[in-house]
C-alpha positions as YAML, in Angstrom:
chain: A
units: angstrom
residues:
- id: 1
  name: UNK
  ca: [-109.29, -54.13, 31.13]
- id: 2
  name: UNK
  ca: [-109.73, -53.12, 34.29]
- id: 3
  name: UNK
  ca: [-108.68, -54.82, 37.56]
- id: 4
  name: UNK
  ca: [-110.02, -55.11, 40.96]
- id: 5
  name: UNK
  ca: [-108.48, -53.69, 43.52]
- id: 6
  name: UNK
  ca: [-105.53, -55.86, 45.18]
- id: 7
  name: UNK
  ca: [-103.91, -54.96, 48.47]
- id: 8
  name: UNK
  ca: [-100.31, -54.29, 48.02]
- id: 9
  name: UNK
  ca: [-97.60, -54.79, 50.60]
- id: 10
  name: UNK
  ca: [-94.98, -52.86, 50.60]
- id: 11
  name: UNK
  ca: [-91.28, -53.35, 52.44]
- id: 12
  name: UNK
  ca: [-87.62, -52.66, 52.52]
- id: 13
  name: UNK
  ca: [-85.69, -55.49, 51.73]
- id: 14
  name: UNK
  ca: [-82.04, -54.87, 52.97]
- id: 15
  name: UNK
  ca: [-81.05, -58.24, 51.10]
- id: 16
  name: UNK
  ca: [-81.89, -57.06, 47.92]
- id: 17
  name: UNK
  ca: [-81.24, -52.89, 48.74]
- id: 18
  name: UNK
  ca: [-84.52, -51.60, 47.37]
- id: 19
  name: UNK
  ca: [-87.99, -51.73, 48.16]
- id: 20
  name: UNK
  ca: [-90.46, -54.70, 47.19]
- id: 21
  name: UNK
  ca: [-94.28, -54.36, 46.22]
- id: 22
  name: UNK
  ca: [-96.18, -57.86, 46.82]
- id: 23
  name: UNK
  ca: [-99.26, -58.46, 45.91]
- id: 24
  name: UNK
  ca: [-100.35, -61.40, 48.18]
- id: 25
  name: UNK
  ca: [-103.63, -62.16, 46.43]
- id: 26
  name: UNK
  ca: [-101.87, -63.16, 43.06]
- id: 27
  name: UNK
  ca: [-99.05, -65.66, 43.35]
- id: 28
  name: UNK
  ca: [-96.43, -64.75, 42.16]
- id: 29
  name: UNK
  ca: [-96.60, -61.22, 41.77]
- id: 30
  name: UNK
  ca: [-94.29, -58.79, 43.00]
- id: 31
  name: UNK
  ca: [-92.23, -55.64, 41.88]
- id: 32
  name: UNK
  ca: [-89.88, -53.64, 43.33]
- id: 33
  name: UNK
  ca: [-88.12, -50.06, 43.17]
- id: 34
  name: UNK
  ca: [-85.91, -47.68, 44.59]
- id: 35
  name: UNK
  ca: [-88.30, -45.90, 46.41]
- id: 36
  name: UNK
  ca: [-92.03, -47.29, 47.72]
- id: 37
  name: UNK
  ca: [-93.92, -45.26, 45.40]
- id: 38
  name: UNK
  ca: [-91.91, -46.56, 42.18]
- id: 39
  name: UNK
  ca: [-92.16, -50.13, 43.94]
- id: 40
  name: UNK
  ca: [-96.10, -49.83, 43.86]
- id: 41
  name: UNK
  ca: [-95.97, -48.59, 40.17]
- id: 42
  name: UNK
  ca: [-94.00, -51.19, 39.18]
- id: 43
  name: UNK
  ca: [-97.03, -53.44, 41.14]
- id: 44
  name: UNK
  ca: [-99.49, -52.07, 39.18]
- id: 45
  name: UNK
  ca: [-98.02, -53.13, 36.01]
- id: 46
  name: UNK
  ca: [-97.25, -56.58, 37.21]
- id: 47
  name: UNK
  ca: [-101.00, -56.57, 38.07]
- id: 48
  name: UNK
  ca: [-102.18, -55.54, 35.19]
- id: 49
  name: UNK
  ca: [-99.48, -58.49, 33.16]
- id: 50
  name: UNK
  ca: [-100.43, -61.01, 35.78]
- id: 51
  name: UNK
  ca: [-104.25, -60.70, 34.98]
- id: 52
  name: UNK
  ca: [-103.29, -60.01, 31.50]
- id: 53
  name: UNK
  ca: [-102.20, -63.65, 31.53]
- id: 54
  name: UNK
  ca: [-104.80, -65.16, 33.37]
- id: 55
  name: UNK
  ca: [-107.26, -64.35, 31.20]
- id: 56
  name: UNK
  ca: [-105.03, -65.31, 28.03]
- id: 57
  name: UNK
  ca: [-104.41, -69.02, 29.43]
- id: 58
  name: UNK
  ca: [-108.27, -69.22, 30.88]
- id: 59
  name: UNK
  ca: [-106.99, -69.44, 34.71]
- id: 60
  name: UNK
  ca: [-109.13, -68.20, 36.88]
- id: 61
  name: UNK
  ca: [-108.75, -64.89, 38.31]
- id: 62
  name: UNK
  ca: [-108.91, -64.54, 42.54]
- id: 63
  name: UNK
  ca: [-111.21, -62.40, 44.25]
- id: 64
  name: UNK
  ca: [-109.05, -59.98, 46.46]
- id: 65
  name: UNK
  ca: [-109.44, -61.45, 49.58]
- id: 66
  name: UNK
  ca: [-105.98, -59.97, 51.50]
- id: 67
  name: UNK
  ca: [-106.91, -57.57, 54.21]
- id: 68
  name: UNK
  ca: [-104.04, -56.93, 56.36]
- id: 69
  name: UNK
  ca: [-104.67, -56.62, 60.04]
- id: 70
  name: UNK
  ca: [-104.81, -53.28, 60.65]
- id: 71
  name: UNK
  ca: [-108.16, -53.42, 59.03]
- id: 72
  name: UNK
  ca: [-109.38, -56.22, 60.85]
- id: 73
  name: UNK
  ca: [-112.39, -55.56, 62.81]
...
């Protein structure tokens, strides 16, 4: 299967002591790790489950629509 491309945001959380992946287009979704990059491959698999899912059950599947504002023109 393969996905579409979902922005992930990625943050320290001093809380929880690690770093934390969200993917703001699928709710809930959200992974974290000790360090960003392990954060965002722990996403990627929660992506790939969360869609997994989806499809299983018949919900339907969101566009990515996220586009933080740095890339707003």
């Amino acid at each position: 299967m393969t996905s579409p491309h979902y922005h992930i945001n990625v943050f320290w959380s001093a809380d929880d002591e690690c770093w934390i992946a969200d993917v703001p287009d699928l709710r809930p979704c959200s992974a974290h790790g000790d360090t960003p990059a392990e954060a965002v491959a722990e996403a990627q698999i929660a992506i790939e489950l969360w869609l997994e899912v989806a499809y299983d059950k018949g919900f339907p599947i969101p566009e990515p629509r996220y586009r933080p504002a740095i890339y707003a023109a």
